[in-house]
LOZADO-88188 format. One record per residue (C-alpha): residue in one letter; x, y, z. Coordinates in steps of 0.5 Angstrom, whole numbers, padded with zeros to 4 digits, always signed. Layout:
! residues N
AXYZ...
END
This chain:
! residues 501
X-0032+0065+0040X-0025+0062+0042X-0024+0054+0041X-0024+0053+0047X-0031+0056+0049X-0033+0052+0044X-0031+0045+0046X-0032+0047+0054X-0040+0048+0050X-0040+0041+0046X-0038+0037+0052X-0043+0040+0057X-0048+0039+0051X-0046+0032+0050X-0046+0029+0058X-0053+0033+0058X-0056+0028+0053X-0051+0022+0054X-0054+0015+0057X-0051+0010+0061X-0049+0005+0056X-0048-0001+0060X-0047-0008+0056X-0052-0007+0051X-0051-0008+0043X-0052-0001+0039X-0058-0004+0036X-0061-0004+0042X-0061+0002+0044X-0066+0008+0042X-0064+0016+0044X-0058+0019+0044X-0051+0016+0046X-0044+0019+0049X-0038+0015+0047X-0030+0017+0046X-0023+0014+0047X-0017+0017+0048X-0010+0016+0046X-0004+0018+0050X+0003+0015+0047X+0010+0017+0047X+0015+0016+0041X+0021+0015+0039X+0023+0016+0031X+0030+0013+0030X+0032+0020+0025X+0036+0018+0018X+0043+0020+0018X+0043+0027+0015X+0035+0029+0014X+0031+0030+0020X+0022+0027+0022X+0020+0033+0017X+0022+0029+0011X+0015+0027+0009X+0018+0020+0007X+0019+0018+0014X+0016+0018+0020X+0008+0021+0017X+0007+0014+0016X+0009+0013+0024X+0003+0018+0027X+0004+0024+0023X+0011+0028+0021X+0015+0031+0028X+0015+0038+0028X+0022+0040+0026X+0029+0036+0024X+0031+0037+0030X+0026+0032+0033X+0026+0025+0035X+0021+0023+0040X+0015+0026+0043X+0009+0025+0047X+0002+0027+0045X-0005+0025+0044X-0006+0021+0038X-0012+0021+0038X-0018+0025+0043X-0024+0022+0039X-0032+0024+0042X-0038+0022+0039X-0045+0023+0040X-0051+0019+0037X-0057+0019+0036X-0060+0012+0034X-0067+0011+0033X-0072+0005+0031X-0068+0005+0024X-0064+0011+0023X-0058+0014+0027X-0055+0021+0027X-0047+0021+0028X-0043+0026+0030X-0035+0025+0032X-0029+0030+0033X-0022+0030+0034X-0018+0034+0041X-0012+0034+0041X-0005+0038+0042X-0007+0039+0035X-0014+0043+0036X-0021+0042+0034X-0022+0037+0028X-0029+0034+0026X-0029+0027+0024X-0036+0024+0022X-0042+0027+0020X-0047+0023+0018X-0054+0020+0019X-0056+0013+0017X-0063+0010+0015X-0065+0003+0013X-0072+0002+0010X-0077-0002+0015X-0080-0006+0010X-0074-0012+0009X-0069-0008+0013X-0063-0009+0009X-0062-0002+0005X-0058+0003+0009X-0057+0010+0006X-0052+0013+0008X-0051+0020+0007X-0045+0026+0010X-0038+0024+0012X-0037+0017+0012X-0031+0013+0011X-0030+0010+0005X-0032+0003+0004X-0025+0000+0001X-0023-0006+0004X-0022-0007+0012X-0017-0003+0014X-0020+0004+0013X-0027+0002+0017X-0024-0002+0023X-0023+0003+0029X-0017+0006+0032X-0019+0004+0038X-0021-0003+0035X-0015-0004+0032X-0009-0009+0033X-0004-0004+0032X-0002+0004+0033X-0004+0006+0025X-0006+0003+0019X-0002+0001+0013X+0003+0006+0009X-0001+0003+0003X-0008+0006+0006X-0005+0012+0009X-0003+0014+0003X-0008+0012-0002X-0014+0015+0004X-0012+0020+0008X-0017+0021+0013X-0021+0015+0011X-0027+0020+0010X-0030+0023+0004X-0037+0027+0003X-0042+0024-0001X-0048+0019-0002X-0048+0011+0001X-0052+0005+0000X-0051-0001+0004X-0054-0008+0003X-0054-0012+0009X-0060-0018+0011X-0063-0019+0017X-0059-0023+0022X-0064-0029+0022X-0064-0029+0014X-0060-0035+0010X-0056-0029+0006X-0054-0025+0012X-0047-0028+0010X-0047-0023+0004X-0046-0015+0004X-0045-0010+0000X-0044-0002+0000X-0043+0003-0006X-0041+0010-0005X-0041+0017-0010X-0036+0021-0006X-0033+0028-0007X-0027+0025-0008X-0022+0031-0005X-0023+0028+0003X-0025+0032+0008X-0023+0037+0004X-0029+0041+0000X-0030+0039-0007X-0025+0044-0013X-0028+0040-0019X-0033+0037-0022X-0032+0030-0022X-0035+0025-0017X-0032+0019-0016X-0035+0012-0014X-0032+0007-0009X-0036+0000-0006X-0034-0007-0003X-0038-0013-0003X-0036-0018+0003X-0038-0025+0005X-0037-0027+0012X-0038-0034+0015X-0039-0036+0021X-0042-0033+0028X-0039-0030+0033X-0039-0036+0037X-0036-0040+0031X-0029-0044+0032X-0028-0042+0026X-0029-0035+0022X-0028-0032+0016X-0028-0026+0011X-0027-0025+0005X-0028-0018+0000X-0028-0015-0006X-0027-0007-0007X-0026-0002-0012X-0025+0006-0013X-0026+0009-0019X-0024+0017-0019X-0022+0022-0023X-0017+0029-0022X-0017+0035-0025X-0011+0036-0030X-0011+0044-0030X-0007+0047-0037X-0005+0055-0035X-0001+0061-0039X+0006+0062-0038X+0006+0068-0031X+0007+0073-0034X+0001+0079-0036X+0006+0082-0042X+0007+0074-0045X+0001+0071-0050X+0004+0064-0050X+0001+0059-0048X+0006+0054-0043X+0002+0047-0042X+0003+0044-0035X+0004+0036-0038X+0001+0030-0035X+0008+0025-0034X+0007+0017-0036X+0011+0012-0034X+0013+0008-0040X+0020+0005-0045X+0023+0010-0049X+0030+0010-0053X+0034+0016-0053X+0038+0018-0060X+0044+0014-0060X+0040+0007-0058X+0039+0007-0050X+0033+0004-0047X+0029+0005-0041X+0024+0007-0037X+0022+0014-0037X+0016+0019-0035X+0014+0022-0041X+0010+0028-0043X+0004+0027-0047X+0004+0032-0050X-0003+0030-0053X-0006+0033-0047X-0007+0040-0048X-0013+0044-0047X-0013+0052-0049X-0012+0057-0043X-0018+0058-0038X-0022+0052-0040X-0023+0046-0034X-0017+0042-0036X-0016+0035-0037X-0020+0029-0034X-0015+0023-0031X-0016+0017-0029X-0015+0014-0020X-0017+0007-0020X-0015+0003-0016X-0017-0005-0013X-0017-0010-0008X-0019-0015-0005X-0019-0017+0002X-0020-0023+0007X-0019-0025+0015X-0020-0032+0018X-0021-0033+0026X-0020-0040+0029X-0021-0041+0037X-0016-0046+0040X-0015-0048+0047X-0009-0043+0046X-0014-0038+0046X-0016-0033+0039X-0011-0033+0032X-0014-0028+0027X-0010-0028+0021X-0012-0022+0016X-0010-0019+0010X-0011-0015+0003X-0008-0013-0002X-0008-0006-0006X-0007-0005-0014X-0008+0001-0019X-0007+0007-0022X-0004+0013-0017X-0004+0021-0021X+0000+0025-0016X+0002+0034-0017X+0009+0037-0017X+0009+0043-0014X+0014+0045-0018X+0015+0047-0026X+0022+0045-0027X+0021+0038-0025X+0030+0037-0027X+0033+0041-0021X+0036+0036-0016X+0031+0039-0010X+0026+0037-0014X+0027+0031-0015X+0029+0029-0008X+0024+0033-0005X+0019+0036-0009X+0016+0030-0013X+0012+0025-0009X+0006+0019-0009X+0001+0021-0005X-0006+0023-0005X-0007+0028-0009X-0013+0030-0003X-0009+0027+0003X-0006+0033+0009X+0001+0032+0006X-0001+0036-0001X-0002+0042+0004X-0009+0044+0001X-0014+0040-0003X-0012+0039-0010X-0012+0041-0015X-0013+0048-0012X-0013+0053-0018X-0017+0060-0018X-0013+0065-0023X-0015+0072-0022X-0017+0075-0028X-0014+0079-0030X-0008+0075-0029X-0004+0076-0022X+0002+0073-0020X+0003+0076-0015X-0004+0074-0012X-0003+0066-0014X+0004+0063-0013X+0008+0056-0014X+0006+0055-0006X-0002+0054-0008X-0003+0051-0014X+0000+0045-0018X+0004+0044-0025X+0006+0037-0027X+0001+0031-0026X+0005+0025-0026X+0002+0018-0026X+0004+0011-0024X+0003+0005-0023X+0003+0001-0015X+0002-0005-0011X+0001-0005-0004X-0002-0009+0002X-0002-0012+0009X-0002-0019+0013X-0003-0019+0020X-0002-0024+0025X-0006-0024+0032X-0004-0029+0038X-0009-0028+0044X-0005-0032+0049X-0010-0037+0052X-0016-0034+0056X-0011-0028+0058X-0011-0021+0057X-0004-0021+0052X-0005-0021+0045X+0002-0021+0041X+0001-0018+0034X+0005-0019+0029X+0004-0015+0022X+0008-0014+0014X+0006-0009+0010X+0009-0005+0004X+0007+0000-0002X+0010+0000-0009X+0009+0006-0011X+0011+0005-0018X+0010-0002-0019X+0014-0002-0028X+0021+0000-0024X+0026-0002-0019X+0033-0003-0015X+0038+0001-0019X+0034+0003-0025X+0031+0008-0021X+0036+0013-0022X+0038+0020-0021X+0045+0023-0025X+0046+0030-0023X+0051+0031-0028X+0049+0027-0033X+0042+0031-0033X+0046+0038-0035X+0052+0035-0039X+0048+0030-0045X+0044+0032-0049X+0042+0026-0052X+0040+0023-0045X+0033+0022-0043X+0031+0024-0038X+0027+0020-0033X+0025+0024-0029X+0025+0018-0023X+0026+0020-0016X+0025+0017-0008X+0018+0017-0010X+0019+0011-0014X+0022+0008-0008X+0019+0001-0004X+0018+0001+0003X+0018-0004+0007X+0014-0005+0015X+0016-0011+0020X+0011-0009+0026X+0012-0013+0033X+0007-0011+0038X+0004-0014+0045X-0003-0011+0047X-0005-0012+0055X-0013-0010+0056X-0012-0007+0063X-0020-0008+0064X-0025-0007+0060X-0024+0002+0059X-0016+0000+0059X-0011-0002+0053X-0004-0002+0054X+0000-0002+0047X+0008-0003+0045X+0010-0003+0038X+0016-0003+0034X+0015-0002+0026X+0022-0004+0022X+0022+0001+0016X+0026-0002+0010X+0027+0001+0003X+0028-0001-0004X+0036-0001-0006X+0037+0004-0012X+0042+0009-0015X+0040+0015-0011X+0045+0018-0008X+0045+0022-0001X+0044+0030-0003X+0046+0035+0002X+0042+0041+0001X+0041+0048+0003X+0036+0049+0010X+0038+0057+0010X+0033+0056+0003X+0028+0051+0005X+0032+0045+0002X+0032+0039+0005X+0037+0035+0006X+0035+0027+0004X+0040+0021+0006X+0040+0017-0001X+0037+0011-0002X+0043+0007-0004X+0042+0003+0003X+0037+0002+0008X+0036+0009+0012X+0036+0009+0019X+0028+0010+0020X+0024+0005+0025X+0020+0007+0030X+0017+0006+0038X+0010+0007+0040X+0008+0007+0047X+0001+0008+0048X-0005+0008+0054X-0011+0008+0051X-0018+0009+0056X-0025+0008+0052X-0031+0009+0053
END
């Protein structure tokens, strides 16, 4: 059955149980409940000199990498998001979907059940998003601004994973209705299916003041992520060759070279190696926050001040196995999730044939090095509504760090001195290692109340370092990158209509 047969189906169904929800609050409603919102926008991607949208380290962070080099602005539905529930006395079932120009893709399913005895513990159970700070859990359609932070995007690509939840919060009429809490045993590989045996753990505990006629509000909260990733060692790719090559886990650490320079390099921990065919290595993903929002009523209508702050350990994969060509260094070595869209497939995606067939598993589908590095990223939002109108003014810093032990011009890369000095170390850095930046300035007009009007405007700003631009091949697939010795040219402009209901 083609795509849209299948959509034209669900919609149909979806009408057919769907309810007049009117002004009531979800808690009191019973039986099944149609809901959805539809994001249609318009950009424009101020492209960097001599690299083009695809290049990952842009415009992804801006609603997703524009199709081509060639491309700097686009409309397109960001999100076409439909949810059915299901609520009863003390459970609930969600089903939500994304349509867009993109196709059919499944956001939730879960189903929710809290006991009935003091009615504070909810199980959750299915695909849910993972319950780590603010950002992740606020709807889009809530949300002050077109995405969330670079930060956030790049340590949780698509907000959800699969696994188990249990939430804690009390009864409105409690004294300890401030406190709540939720601790997740996830997958850990996203939306994707699971490729190891590790299950990672993830939860918040959050204390909210003040009630929604309050003056004043604030929250605060605390997160954790716990995870692991699966190392993979694996023979050379050869059926006549016996010897076993290791494919290493990289750490970032100080290292001198044999006529007594220092500097911070990756290393191969050569310590980490596993016999061929076994599960591999076990590496840590942690990382910790901590969150908090203060809202204040005034004549001058509604201010809400919101922020977090993200630190940890980030183990990323190299496609590649030689990690020294200059390729490789200004595009094939990254900092994102190793479960996120922009490693192509879940990771790690190993499944060697047996006997072993090169022809059948390739350098496009599974991955080699692992490099591990510290980070620090965070956002601060600042949200005006003027007076007793409907125009809100938003205003929002962000950044992510991903390797926080190095900066400005010890990130460095020396194509020639690579070659040409055998005694220098090698440190493996890259435009991976790089800070960025993002200013946003945005106004909101709340049309009615299906209706949203968003203008936004993010100011993208690099780290400074000793990378120089490299010019590439494209006849090969090599794409060319603008350096970083300045500030690239790489801010972009939303325009979007947002209809809800």
């Amino acid at each position: 059955m083609k795509i849209q047969q299948i959509t034209s189906i669900l919609i149909i169904v979806l009408f057919s149980f769907s309810n007049a929800i009117g002004q009531e609050k979800e808690s009191e409603k019973k039986g099944f409940v149609f809901t959805g919102y539809v994001q249609a926008q318009y950009q424009h991607f101020f492209i960097p000199d001599t690299t083009g949208a695809a290049t990952k380290h842009f415009a992804h962070f801006s609603g997703g990498n524009f199709v081509n080099r060639f491309t700097y602005d686009r409309f397109t539905i960001r999100r076409g998001r439909i949810a059915l529930k299901h609520l009863g006395e003390n459970h609930k079932a969600v089903f939500s979907f994304d349509i867009s120009e993109r196709g059919l893709g499944v956001k939730d399913v879960y189903l929710d059940y809290t006991e009935p005895f003091i009615k504070s513990f909810t199980l959750t159970a299915g695909m849910f998003n993972r319950p780590f700070g603010q950002e992740i859990e606020l709807s889009s359609s809530l949300r002050e601004t077109p995405e969330r932070s670079r930060v956030v995007q790049t340590l949780f690509p698509n907000e959800r994973d699969l696994g188990f939840a249990l939430g804690f919060k009390m009864p409105e009429e409690s004294k300890l209705y401030f406190l709540n809490a939720k601790l997740a045993v996830i997958n850990g590989n996203g939306t994707a299916y699971e490729t190891d045996n590790y299950k990672d753990w993830t939860g918040r505990i959050g204390l909210d003041f003040g009630k929604e006629e309050s003056k004043i509000k604030a929250k605060i909260g605390f997160s954790f992520y716990k995870g692991y990733i699966n190392h993979i060692h694996e023979p050379v790719d050869t059926v006549s060759s016996n010897t076993t090559t290791k494919y290493y886990i990289y750490n970032f650490q100080d290292v001198e070279d044999s006529t007594g320079r220092t500097k911070k390099s990756f290393v191969m921990d050569t310590t980490a190696s596993f016999a061929a065919g076994t599960m591999g290595g076990k590496v840590n993903r942690d990382y910790m926050g901590i969150d908090g929002e203060l809202t204040l009523k005034s004549p001058f209508g509604k201010l809400i001040i919101r922020g977090e702050y993200i630190w940890g350990t980030q183990p990323v994969a190299v496609l590649y196995k030689d990690v020294e060509q200059a390729y490789i260094i200004h595009n094939g070595m990254n900092t994102f999730s190793p479960t996120g869209p922009m490693m192509g497939v879940s990771w790690p995606m190993y499944d060697q044939p047996q006997p072993y067939n090169p022809v059948g598993v390739g350098p496009v589908n599974k991955f080699h090095h692992t490099f591990i590095r510290r980070f620090n990223g965070g956002y601060l939002y600042f949200i005006q509504e003027l007076f007793e109108t409907k125009h809100q003014i938003v205003f929002k810093y962000d950044w992510y760090d991903p390797n926080s032990e190095i900066e400005g011009k010890d990130i460095t890369y020396d194509e020639e001195l690579y070659s040409a000095d055998p005694t220098y170390v090698k440190p493996y850095v890259s435009p991976a290692d790089v800070k960025f930046e993002t200013i946003g300035i945005g106004f909101n007009y709340f049309v009615n109340d299906n209706i949203k009007l968003c203008i936004y405007y993010e100011h993208v700003q690099n780290e400074k370092v000793d990378i120089e631009a490299y010019q590439g091949d494209i006849r090969l697939g090599r794409m060319p990158s603008p350096g970083f010795t300045r500030d690239i040219k790489d801010d972009a402009f939303t325009f979007r209509l947002q209809y809800k209901f």
